[in-house]
C-alpha positions as CSV (number, residue, x, y, z in Angstrom):
1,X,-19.3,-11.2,10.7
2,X,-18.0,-13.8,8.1
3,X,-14.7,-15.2,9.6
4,X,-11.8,-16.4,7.2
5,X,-9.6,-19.4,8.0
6,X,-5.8,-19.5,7.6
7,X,-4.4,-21.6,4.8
8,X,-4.2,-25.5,5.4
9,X,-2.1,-26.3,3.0
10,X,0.9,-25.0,2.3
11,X,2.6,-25.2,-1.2
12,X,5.6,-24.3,-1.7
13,X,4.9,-20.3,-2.8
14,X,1.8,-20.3,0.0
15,X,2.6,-18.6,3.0
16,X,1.6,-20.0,6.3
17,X,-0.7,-16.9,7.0
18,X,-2.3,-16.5,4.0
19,X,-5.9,-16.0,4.4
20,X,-9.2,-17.5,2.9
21,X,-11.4,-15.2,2.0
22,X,-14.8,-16.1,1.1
23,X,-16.4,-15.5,-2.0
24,X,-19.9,-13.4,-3.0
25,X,-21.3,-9.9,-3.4
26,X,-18.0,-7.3,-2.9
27,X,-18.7,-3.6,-2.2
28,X,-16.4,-1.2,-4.7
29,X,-16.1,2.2,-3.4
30,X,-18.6,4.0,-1.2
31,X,-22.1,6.1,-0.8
32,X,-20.2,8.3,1.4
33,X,-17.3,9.8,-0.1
34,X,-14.7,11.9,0.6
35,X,-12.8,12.6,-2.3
36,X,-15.2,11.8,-5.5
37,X,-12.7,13.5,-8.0
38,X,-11.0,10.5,-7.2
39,X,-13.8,8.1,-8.5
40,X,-14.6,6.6,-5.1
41,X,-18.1,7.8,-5.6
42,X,-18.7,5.0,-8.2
43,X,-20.4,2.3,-6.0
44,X,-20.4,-1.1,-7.4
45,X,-21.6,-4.6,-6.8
46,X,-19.4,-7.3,-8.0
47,X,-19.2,-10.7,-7.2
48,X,-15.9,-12.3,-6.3
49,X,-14.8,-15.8,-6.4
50,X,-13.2,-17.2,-3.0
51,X,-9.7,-16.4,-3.3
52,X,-6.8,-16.4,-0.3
53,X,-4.5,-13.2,-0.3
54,X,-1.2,-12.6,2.4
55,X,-2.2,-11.9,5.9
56,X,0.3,-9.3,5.5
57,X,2.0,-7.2,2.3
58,X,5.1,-8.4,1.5
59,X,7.9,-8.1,3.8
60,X,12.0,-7.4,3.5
61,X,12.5,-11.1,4.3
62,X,10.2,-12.5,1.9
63,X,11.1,-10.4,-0.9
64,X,14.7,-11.1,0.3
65,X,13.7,-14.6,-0.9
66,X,12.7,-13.9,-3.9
67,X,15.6,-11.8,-5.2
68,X,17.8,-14.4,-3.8
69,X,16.0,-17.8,-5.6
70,X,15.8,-15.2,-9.0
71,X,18.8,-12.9,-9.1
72,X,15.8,-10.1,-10.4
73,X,16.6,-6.5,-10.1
74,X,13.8,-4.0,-8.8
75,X,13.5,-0.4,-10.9
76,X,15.0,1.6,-7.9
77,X,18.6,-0.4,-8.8
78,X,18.3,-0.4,-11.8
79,X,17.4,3.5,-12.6
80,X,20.1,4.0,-9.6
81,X,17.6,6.0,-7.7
82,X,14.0,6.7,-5.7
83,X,12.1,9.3,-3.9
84,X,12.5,9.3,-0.5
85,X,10.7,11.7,1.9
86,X,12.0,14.7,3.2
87,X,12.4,13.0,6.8
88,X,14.4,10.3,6.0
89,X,17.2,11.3,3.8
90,X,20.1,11.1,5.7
91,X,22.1,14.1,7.2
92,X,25.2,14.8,5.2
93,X,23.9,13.0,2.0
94,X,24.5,16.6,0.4
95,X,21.8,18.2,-2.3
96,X,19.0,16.4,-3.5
97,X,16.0,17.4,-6.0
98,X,12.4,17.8,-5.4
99,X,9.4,16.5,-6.9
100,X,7.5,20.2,-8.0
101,X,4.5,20.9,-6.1
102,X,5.9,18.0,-3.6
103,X,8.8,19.2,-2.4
104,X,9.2,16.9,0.4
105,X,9.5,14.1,-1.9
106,X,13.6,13.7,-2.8
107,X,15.2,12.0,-5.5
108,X,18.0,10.2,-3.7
109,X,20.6,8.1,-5.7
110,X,21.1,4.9,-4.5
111,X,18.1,4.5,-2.4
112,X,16.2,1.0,-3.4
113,X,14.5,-2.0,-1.6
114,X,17.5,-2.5,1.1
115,X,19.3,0.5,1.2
116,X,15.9,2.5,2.0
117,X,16.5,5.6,2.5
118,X,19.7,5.6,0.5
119,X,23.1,4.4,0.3
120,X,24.8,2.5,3.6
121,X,21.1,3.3,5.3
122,X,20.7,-0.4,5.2
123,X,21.9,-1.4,8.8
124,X,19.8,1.2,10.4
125,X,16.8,1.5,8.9
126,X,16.2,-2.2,6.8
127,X,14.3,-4.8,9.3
128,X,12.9,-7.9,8.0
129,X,9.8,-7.9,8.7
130,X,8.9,-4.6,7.9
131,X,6.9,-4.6,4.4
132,X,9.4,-4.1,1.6
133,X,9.4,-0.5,-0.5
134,X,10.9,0.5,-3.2
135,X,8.6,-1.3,-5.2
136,X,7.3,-0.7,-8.5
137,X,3.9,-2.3,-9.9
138,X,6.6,-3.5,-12.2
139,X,8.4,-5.9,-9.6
140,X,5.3,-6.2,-8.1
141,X,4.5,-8.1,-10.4
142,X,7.2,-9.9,-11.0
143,X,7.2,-11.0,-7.6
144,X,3.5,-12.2,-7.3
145,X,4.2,-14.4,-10.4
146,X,7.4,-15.9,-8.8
147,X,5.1,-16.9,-5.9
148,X,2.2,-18.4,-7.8
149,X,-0.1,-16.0,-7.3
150,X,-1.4,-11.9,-9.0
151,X,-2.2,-8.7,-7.5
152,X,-5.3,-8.0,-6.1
153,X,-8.1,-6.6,-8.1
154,X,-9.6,-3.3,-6.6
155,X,-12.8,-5.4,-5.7
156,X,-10.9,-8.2,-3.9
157,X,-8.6,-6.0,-2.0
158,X,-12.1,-4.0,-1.0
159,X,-13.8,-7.3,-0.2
160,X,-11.0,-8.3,2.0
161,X,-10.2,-4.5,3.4
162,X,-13.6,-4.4,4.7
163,X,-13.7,-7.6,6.9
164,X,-17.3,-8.4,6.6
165,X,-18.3,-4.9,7.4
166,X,-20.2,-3.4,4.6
167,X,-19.5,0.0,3.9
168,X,-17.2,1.0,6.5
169,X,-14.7,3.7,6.3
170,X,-12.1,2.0,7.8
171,X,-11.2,-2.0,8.6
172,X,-12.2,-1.9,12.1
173,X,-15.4,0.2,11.4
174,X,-16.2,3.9,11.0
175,X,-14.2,5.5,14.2
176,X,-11.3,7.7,13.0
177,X,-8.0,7.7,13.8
178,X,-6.9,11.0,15.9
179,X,-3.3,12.3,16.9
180,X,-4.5,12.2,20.5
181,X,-5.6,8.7,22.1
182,X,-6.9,6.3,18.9
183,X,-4.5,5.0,16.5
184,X,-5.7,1.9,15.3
185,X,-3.1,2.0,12.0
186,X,0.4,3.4,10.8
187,X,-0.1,7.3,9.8
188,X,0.8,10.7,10.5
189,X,-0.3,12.6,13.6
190,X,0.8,16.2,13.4
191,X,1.4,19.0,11.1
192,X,2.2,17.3,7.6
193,X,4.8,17.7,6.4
194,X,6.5,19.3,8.9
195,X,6.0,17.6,12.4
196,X,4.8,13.9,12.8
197,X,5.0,13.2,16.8
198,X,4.7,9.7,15.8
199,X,1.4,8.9,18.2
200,X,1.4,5.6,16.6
201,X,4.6,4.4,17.7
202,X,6.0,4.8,13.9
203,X,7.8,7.7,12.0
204,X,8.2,5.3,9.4
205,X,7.1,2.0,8.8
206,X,5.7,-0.2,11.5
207,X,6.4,-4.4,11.0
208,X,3.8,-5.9,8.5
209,X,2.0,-7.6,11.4
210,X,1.3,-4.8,13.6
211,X,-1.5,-3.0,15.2
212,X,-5.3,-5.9,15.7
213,X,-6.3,-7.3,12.4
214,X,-9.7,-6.7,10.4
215,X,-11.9,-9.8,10.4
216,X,-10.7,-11.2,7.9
217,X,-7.2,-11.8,10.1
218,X,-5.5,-9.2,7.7
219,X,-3.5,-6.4,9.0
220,X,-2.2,-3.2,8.2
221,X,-5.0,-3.2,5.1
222,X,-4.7,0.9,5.7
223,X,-1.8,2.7,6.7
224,X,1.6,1.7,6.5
225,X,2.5,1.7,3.1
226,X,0.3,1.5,-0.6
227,X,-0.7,-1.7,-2.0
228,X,-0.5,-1.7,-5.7
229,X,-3.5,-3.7,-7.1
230,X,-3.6,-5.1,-10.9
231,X,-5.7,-2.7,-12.0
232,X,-5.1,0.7,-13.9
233,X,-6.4,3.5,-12.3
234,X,-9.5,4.5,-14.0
235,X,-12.4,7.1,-13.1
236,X,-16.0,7.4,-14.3
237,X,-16.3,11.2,-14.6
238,X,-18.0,13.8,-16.4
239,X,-16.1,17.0,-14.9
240,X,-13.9,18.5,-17.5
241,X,-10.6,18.9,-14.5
242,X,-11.1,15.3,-13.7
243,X,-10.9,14.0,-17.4
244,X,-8.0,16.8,-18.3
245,X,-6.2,15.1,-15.2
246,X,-6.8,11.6,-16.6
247,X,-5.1,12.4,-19.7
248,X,-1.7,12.8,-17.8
249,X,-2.1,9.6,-16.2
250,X,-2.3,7.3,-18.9
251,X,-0.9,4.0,-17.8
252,X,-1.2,5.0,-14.1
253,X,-2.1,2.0,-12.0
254,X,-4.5,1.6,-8.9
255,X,-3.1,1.8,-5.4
256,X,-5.0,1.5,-2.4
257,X,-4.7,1.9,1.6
258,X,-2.9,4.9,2.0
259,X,0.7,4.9,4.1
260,X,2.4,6.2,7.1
261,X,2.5,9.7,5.3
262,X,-1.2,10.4,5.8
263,X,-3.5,12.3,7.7
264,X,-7.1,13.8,7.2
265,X,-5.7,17.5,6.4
266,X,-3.3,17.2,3.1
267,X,-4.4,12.8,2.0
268,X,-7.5,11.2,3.2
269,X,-6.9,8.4,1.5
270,X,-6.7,5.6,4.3
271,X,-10.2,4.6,3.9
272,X,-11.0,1.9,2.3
273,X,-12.9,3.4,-0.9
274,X,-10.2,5.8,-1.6
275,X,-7.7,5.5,-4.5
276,X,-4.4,6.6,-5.6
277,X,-3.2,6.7,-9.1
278,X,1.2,5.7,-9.9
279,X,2.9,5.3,-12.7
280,X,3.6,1.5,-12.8
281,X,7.7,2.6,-12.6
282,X,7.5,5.1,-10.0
283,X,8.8,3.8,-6.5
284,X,8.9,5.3,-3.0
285,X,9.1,4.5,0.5
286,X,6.3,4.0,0.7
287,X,4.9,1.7,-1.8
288,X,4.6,-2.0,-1.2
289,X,1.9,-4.3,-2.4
290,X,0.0,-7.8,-1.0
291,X,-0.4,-10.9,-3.1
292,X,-3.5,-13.1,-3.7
293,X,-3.7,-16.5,-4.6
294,X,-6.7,-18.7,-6.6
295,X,-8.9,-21.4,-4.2
């Protein structure tokens, strides 16, 4: 296994942790799908320069940083809402609408970056070194730029994902996660959406540096939260259902990683090869993102 070395030096948008990780032949998708409507069927070779991305995504201090050096606004304040998951809008916070076919997705005024799961939620639920949500691709964006580096392209954030592994499902190898006695990452055990007896250790979010790292030294690559990457989300497909469903995602852009909200019955899509299309405005809790930086 190739090992990556921790930044030397440190400018000053580099964090400490940021991680090395060398260049050559990257692995896109996989010869073993599980979804291939999705396009992770489409196995590529690419080679990638040596580039250094965050150990971590992006936490609430960090960002924190940011909005304090720029004064920016994310989306979420400025559209004056975001989806929050059924489990985590607060009692009392009366009526709130559904997403169709999604119901357990809530619009909830208010909620943004710090006030996660909606107005005055701040003081219980915001930790600083949890990754930050709330995010669009948008301020995602906006953010990496701030900090002298991009988002990840789907190859890079592969390359690194799979930690010198080849074609692996997973970071640590090809052993799955089970709600009973192996939970190597952040995601739901239980019956979703209903019951989630939090195996893990997490209903929600775990900090940014939990759980061993791949290795590379980055952790969390699956589970957790999404990691928006630079590219748009794009599939190489002649079924009729997956092109019709294309069409209504114009613009969408490619996340990867999966979150705490899945599991192998309703989204398998905590493997490394698996995809997620979002409109580049939409935020959730559980979006966040990880930033890469040239060598």
């Amino acid at each position: 296994m190739l090992l990556a070395t921790p930044a030397r030096t440190v400018g000053m948008s580099l964090p400490e942790d940021a991680i090395l990780i060398p260049g050559g032949k990257s692995l896109c998708g996989t010869r073993h799908p599980e979804i291939p409507d999705d396009g992770e069927d489409s196995v590529r070779n690419a080679r990638v320069k040596p580039f250094r991305i965050g150990a971590t995504t992006v936490t609430n201090a960090q960002f924190a940083k940011f909005i304090t050096k720029t004064g920016y606004v994310t989306e979420a304040e400025r559209f004056g809402w975001s989806f929050v998951f059924w489990m985590q809008v607060p009692e009392g916070l009366g009526p709130t609408l559904g997403v169709k076919d999604v119901e357990w997705w809530r619009r909830v005024d208010g909620a943004n970056w710090q006030d996660i799961n909606g107005p005055g939620t701040k003081d219980a639920v915001w930790h600083s070194d949890h990754p930050v949500v709330h995010i669009s691709w948008n301020d995602a964006q906006a953010y990496a730029k701030w900090a002298g580096g991009r988002l990840p392209t789907e190859a890079e954030w592969e390359h690194a994902a799979r930690g010198g592994l080849g074609d692996v499902r997973f970071p640590w190898g090809d052993q799955e996660p089970n709600d009973t006695d192996f939970q190597p990452c952040n995601i739901w055990q239980g019956d979703f959406p209903n019951v989630n007896s939090a195996k893990d250790g997490f209903v929600t979010t775990a900090p940014a540096k939990h759980y061993e790292p791949n290795g590379y030294g980055l952790y969390n690559v699956v589970g957790n939260v999404w990691e928006w990457t630079a590219d748009a989300y794009r599939i190489k497909s002649l079924k009729k259902h997956v092109r019709q469903r294309l069409v209504t995602m114009k613009g969408y852009k490619l996340s990867k990683g999966g979150s705490f909200l899945c599991h192998a019955s309703y989204c398998y899509r905590y493997r490394i090869a698996a995809r997620s299309g979002t409109s580049p405005d939409s935020t959730t809790t559980h979006q966040g993102f990880r930033v890469v930086w040239p060598e």
